[in-house]
DRENDO-573293 format. One line per field, with one value per residue: residue number from 1; x, z, y of N, C-alpha, C in turn; residue in three letters. Coordinates in nm, 4 decimals, always signed. Layout:
N
pos	c(NUM, ...)
n.px	c(X, ...)
n.pz	c(Z, ...)
n.py	c(Y, ...)
ca.px	c(X, ...)
ca.pz	c(Z, ...)
ca.py	c(Y, ...)
c.px	c(X, ...)
c.pz	c(Z, ...)
c.py	c(Y, ...)
code	c(ALA, ...)
//
This chain:
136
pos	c(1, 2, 3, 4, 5, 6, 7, 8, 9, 10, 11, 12, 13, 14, 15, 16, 17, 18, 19, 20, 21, 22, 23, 24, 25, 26, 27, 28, 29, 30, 31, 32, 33, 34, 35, 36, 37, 38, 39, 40, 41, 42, 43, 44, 45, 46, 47, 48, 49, 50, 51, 52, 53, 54, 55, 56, 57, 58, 59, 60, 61, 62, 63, 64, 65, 66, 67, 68, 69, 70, 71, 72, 73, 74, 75, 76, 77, 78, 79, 80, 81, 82, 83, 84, 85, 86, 87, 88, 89, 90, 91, 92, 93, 94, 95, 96, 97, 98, 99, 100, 101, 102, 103, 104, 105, 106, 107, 108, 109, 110, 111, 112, 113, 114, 115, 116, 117, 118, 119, 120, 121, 122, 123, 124, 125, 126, 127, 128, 129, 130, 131, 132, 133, 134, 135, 136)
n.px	c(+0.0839, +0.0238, +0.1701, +0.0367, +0.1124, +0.1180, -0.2029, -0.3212, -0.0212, +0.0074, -0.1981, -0.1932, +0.0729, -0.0568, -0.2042, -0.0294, +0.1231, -0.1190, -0.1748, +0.0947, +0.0598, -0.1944, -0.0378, +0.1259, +0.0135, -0.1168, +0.0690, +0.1663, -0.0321, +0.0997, +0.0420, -0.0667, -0.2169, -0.3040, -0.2963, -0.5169, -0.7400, -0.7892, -0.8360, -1.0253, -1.2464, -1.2803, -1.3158, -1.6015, -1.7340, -1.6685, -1.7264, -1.4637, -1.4415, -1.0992, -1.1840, -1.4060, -1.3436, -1.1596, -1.3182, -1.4771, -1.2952, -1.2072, -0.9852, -0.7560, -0.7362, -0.4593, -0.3350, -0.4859, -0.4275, -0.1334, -0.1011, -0.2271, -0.1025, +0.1456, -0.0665, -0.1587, +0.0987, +0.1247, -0.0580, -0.3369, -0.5276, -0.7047, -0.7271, -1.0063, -1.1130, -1.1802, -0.9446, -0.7932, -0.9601, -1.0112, -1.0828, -1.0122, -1.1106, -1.1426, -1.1430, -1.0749, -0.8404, -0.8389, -0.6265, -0.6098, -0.8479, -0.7916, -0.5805, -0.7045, -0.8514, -0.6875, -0.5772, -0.8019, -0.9404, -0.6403, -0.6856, -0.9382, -0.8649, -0.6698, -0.8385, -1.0014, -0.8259, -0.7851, -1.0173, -1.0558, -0.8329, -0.8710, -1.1642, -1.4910, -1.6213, -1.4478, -1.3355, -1.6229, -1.6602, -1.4011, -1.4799, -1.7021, -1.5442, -1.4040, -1.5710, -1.6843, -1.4889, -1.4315, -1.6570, -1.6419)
n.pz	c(+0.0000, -0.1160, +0.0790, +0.1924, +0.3502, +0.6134, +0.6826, +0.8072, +0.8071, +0.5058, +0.4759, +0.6367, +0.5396, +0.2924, +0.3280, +0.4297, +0.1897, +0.0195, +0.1725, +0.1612, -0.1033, -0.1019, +0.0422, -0.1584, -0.3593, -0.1930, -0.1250, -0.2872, -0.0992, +0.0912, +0.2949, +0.4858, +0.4327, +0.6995, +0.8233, +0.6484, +0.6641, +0.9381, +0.9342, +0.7892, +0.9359, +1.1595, +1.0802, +0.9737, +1.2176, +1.4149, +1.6617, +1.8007, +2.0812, +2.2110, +2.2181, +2.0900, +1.8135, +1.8104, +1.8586, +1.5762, +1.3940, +1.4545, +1.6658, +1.8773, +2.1639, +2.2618, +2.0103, +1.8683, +1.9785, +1.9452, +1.6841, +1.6308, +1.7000, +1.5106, +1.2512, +1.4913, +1.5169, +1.2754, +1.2397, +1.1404, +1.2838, +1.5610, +1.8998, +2.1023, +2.3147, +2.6444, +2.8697, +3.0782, +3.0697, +3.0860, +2.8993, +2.5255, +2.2797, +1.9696, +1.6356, +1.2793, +1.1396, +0.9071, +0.7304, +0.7125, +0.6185, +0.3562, +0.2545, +0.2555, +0.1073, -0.1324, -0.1231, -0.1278, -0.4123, -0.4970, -0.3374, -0.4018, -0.6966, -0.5861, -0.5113, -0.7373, -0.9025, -0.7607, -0.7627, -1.0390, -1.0629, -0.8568, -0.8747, -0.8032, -0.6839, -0.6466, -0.3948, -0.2471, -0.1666, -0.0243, +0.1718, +0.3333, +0.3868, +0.5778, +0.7854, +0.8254, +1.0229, +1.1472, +1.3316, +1.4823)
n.py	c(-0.1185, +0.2166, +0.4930, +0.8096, +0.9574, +1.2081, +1.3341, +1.5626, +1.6751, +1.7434, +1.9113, +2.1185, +2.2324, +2.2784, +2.5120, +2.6636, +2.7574, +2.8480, +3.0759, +3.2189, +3.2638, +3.4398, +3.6546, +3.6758, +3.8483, +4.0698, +4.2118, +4.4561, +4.6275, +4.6263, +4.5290, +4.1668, +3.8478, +3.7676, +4.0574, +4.2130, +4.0817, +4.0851, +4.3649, +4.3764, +4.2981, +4.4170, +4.6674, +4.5573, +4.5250, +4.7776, +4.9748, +4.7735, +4.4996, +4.3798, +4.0775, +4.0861, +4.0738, +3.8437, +3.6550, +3.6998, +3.6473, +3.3926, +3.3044, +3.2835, +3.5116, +3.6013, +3.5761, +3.7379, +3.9779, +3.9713, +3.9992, +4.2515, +4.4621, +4.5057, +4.6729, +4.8717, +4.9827, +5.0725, +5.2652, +5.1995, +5.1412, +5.2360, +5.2967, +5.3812, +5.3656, +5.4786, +5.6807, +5.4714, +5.2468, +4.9086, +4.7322, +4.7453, +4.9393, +4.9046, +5.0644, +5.0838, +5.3273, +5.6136, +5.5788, +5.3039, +5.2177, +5.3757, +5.1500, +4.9490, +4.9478, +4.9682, +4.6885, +4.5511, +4.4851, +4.3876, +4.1072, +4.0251, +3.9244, +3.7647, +3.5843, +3.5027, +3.3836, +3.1696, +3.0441, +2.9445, +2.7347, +2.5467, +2.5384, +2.5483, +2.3148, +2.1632, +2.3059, +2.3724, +2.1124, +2.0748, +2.2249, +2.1309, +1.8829, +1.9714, +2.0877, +1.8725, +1.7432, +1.9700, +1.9332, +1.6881)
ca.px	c(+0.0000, +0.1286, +0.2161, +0.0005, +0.1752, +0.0185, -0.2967, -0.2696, +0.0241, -0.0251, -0.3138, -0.1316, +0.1549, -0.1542, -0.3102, +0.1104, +0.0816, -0.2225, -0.1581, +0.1861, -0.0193, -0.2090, +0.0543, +0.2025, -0.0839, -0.1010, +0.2632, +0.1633, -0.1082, +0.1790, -0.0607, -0.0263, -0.3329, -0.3548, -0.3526, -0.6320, -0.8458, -0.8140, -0.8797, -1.1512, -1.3453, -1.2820, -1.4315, -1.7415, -1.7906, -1.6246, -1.6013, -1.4322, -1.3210, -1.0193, -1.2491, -1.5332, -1.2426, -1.1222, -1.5049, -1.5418, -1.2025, -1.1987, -0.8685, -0.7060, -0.7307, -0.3290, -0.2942, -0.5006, -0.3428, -0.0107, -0.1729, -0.3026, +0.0498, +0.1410, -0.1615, -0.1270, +0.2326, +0.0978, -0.1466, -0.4070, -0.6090, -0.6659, -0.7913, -1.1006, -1.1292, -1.1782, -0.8558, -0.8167, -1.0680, -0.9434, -1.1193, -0.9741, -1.2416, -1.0694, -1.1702, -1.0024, -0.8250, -0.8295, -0.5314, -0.6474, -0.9401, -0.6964, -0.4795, -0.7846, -0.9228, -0.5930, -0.5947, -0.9266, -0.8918, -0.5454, -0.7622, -1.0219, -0.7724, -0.6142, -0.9634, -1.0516, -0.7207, -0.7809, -1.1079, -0.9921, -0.7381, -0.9551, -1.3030, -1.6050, -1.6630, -1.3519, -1.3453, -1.7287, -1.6188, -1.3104, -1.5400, -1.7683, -1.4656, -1.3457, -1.6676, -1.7256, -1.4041, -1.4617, -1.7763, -1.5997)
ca.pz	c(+0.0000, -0.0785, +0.1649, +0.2070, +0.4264, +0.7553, +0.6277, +0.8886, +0.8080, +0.4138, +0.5247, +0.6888, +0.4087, +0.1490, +0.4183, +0.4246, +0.0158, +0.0257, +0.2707, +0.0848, -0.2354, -0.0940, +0.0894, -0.2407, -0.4055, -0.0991, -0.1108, -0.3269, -0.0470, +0.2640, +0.3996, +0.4871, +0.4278, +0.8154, +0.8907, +0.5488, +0.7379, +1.0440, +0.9091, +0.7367, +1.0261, +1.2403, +0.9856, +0.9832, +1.3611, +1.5070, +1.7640, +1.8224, +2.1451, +2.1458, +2.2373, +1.9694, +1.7379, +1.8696, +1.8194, +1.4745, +1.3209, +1.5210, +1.6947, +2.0425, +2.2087, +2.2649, +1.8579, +1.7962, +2.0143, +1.8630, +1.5197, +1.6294, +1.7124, +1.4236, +1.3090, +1.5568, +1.4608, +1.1281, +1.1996, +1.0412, +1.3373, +1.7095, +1.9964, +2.0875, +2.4307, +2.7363, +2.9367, +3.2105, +3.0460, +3.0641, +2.7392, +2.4227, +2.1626, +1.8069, +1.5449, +1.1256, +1.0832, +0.7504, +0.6741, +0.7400, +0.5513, +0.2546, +0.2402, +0.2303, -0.0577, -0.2305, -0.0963, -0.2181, -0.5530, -0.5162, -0.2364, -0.5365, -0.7869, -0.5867, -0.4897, -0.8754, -0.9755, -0.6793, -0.7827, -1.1093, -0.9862, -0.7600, -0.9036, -0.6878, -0.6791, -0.5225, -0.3077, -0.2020, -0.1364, +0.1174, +0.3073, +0.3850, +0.4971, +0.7181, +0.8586, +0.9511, +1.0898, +1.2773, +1.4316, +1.5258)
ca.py	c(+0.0000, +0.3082, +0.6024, +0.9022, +1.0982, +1.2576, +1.4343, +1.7282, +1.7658, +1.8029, +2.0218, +2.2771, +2.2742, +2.3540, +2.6109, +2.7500, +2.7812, +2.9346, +3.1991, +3.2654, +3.3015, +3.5188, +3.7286, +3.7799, +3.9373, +4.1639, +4.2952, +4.5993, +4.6931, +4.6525, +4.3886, +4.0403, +3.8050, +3.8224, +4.1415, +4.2016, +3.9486, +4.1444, +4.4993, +4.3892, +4.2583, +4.5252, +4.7326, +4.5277, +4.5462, +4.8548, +4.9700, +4.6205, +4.4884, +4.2437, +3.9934, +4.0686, +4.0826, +3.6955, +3.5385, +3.7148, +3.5609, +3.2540, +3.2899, +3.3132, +3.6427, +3.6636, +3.6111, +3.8557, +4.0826, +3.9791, +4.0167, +4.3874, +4.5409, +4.5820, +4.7200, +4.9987, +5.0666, +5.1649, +5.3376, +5.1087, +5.1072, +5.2902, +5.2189, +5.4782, +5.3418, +5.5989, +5.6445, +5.3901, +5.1483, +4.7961, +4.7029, +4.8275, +4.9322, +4.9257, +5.1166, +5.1095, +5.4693, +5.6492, +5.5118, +5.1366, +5.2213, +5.3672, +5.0672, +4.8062, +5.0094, +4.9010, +4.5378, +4.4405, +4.4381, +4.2375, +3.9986, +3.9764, +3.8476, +3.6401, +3.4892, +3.4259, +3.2363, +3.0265, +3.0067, +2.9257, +2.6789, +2.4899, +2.4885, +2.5734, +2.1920, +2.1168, +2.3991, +2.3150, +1.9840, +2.0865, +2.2669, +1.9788, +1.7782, +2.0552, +2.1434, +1.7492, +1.7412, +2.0177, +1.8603, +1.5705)
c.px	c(+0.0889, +0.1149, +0.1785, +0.0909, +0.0917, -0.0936, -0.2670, -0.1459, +0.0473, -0.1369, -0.2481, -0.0285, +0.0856, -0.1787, -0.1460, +0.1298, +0.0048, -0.1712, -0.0209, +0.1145, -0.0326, -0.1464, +0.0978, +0.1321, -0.0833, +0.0136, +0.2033, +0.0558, -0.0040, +0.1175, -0.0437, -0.1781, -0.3814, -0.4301, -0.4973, -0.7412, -0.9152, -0.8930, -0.9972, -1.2614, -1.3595, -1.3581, -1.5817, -1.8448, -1.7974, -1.7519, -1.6008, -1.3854, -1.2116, -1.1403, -1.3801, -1.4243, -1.2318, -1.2038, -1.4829, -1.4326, -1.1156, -1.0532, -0.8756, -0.7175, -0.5874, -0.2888, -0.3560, -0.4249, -0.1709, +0.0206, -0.1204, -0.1689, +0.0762, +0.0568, -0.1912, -0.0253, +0.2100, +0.0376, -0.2633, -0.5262, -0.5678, -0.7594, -0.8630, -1.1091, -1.1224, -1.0259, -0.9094, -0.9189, -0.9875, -0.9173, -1.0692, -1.0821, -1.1469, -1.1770, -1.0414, -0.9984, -0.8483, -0.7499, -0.5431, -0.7640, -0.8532, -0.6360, -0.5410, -0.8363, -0.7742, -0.5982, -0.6959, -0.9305, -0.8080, -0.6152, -0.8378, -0.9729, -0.7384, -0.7170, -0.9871, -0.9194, -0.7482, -0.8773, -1.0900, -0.9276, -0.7711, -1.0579, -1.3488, -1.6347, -1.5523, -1.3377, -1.4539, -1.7067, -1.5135, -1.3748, -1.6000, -1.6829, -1.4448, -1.4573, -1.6903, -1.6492, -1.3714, -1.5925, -1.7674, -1.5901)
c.pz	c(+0.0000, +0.0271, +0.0899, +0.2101, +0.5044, +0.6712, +0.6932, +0.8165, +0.6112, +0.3996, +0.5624, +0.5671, +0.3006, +0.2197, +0.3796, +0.2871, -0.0022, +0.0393, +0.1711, -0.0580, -0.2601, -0.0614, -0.0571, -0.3120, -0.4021, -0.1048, -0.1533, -0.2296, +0.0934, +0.3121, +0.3639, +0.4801, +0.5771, +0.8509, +0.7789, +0.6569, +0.8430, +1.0449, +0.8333, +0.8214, +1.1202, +1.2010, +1.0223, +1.1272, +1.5064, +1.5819, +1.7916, +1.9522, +2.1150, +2.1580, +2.1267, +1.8784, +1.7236, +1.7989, +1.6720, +1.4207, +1.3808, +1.5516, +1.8465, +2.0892, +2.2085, +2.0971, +1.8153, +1.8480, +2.0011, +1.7102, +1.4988, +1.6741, +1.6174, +1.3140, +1.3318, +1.5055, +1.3538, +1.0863, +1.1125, +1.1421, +1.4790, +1.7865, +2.0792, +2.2408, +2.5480, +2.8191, +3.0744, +3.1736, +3.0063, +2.9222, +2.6217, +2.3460, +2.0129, +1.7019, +1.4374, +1.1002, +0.9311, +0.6739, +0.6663, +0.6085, +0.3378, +0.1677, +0.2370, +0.0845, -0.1718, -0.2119, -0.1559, -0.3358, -0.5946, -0.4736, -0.3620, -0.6736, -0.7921, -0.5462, -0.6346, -0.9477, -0.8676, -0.7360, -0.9395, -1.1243, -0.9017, -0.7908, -0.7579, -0.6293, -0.5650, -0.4073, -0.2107, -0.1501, +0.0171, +0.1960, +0.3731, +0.4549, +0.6187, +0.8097, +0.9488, +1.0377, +1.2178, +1.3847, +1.5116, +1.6945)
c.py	c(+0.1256, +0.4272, +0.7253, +1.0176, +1.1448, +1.3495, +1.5834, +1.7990, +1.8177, +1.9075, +2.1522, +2.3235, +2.3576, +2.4874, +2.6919, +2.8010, +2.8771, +3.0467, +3.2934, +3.3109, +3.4226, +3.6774, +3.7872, +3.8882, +4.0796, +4.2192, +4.4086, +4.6907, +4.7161, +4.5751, +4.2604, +4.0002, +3.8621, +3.9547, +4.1872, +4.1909, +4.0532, +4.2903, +4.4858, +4.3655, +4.3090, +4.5986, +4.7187, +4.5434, +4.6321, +4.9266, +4.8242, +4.5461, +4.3763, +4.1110, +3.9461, +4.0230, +3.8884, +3.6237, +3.5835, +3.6089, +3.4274, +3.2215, +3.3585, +3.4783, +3.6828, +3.6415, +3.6910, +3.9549, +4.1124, +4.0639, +4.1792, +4.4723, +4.6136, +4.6742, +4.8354, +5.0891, +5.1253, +5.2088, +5.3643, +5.1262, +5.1588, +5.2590, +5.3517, +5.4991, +5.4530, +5.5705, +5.5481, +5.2659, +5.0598, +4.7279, +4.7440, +4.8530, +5.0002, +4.9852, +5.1298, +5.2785, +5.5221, +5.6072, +5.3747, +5.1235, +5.2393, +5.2328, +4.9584, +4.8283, +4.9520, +4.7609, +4.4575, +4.4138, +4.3320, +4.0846, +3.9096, +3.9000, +3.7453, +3.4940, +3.4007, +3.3749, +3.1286, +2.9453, +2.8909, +2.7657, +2.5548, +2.4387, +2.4966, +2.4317, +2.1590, +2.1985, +2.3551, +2.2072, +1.9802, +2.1511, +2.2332, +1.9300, +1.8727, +2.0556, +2.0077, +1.7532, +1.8251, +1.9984, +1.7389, +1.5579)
code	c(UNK, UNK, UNK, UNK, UNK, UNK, UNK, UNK, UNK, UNK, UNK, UNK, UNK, UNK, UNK, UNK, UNK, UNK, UNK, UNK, UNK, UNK, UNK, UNK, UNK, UNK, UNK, UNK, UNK, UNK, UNK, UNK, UNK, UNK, UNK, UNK, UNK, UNK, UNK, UNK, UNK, UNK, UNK, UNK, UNK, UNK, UNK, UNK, UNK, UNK, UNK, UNK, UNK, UNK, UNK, UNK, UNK, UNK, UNK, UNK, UNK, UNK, UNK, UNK, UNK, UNK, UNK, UNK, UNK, UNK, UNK, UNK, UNK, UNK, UNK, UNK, UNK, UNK, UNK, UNK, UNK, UNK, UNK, UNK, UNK, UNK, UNK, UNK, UNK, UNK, UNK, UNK, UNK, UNK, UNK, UNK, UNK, UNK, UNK, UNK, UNK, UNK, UNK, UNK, UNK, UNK, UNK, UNK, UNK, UNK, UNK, UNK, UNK, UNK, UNK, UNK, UNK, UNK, UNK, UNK, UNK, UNK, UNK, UNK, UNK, UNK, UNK, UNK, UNK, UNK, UNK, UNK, UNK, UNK, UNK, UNK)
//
């Protein structure tokens, strides 16, 4: 019989592909898929706290707040919050807003070669497995 190879870990390799894909796309916006991801869903829900933030893009609270650093540093995104308030409440600056307006387009591109690339079928298909898998 022949040899697979660990599924996971050809899973994550494809998911590492991907992401690089995408990343490259993104270069001419300064944004990494991540942070994209991030500034876009801030967007959708500001004021954000870290915690709304967390639930929307289904990740740890200390990766987002790893994530959201940089972010800050570039003045992509500030934090509205009253002094002394534990909570942060994020809000997308003008400049965040700017710099997605360039991203989407690339995002959109690199969506329809995947698409492309992939087929809706197969695509449709990996999201079934994932989804069982994550019901498991």
């Amino acid at each position: 019989m022949k040899s697979k190879g660990c599924y996971c870990i050809n899973f994550r390799r494809a998911a590492n592909n991907i992401t690089k894909y995408y990343d490259d796309y993104l270069k001419e916006s300064s944004l990494t898929l991540n942070q994209f991801s991030l500034i876009k869903n801030i967007l959708k829900i500001q004021p954000a706290s870290i915690s709304d933030i967390a639930s929307k893009v289904r990740l740890e609270r200390t990766t987002v707040v790893r994530n959201l650093k940089t972010l800050f540093k570039e003045g992509l995104i500030e934090d509205i919050s009253k002094e002394n308030e534990r909570n942060k409440q994020v809000i997308v600056t003008k400049k965040g807003k700017e710099i997605l307006d360039i991203a989407i387009p690339l995002w959109e591109e690199a969506q329809d070669n995947i698409e492309k690339i992939l087929g809706m079928d197969n695509y449709n298909k990996s999201l079934e497995i994932f989804e069982i898998i994550d019901n498991l």
